[in-house]
C-alpha positions in Angstrom: 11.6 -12.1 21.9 14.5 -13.6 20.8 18.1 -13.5 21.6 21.4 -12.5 19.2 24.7 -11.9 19.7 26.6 -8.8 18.1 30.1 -7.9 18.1 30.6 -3.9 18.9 33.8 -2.3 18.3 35.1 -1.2 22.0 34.5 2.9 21.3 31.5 2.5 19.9 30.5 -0.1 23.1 31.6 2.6 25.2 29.6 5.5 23.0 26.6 3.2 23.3 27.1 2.6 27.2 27.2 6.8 27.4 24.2 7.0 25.4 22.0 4.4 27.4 23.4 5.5 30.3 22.2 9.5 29.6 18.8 8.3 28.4 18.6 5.0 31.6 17.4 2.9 29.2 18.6 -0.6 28.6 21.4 -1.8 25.9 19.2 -3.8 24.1 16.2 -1.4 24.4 18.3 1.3 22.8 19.3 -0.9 19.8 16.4 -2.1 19.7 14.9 1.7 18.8 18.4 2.3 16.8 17.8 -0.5 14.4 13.6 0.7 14.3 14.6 4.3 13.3 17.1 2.9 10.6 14.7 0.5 9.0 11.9 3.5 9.0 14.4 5.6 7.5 15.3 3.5 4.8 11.9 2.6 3.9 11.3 6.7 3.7 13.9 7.3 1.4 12.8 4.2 -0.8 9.0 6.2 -0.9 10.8 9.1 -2.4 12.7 7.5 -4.7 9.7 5.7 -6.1 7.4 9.2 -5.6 10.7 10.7 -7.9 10.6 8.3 -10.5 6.8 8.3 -10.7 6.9 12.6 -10.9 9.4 12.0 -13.4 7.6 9.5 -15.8 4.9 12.2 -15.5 6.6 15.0 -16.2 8.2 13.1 -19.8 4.6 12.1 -20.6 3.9 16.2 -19.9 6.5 16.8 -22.4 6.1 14.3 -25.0 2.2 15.6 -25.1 3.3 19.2 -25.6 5.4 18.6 -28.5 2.5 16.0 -30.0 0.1 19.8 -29.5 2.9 21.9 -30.3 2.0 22.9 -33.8 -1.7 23.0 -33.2 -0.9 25.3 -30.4 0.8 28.0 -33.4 -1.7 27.8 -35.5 -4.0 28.3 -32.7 -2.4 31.3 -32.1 -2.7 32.8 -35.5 -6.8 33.0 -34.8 -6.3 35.2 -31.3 -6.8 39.5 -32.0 
């Protein structure tokens, strides 16, 4: 473990202090767990940004291969009863 110093903001101290206080865990425990959750979070929302692009990129391909087909596709259509 390591040590750091960090500058709070005296409400946000004293919302901090409430919030450790309610769940008797320690300060530096609870950030701890804060700044954990965060990173997770952020990491999440990177995945679906990349899981978006990627659907995306597909879903161009899907069109660009539909209009390469789409005249084959009408004159398929001429040949059904």
């Amino acid at each position: 473990m390591v040590h750091i110093n960090i500058t709070f903001p005296e409400d946000l101290k004293a919302k901090l202090d409430k919030e450790v206080k309610k769940n008797r865990t320690k300060r530096s425990t609870f950030i701890q767990n804060a700044v954990r959750f965060y990173l997770q979070l952020k990491d999440k929302k990177s995945e679906q940004e990349l899981l978006k692009e990627g659907y995306l990129a597909v879903a161009n391909e899907d069109k660009a291969l539909m209009n390469d087909f789409k005249y084959v596709d009408q004159e398929s259509w001429k040949h059904v009863d």
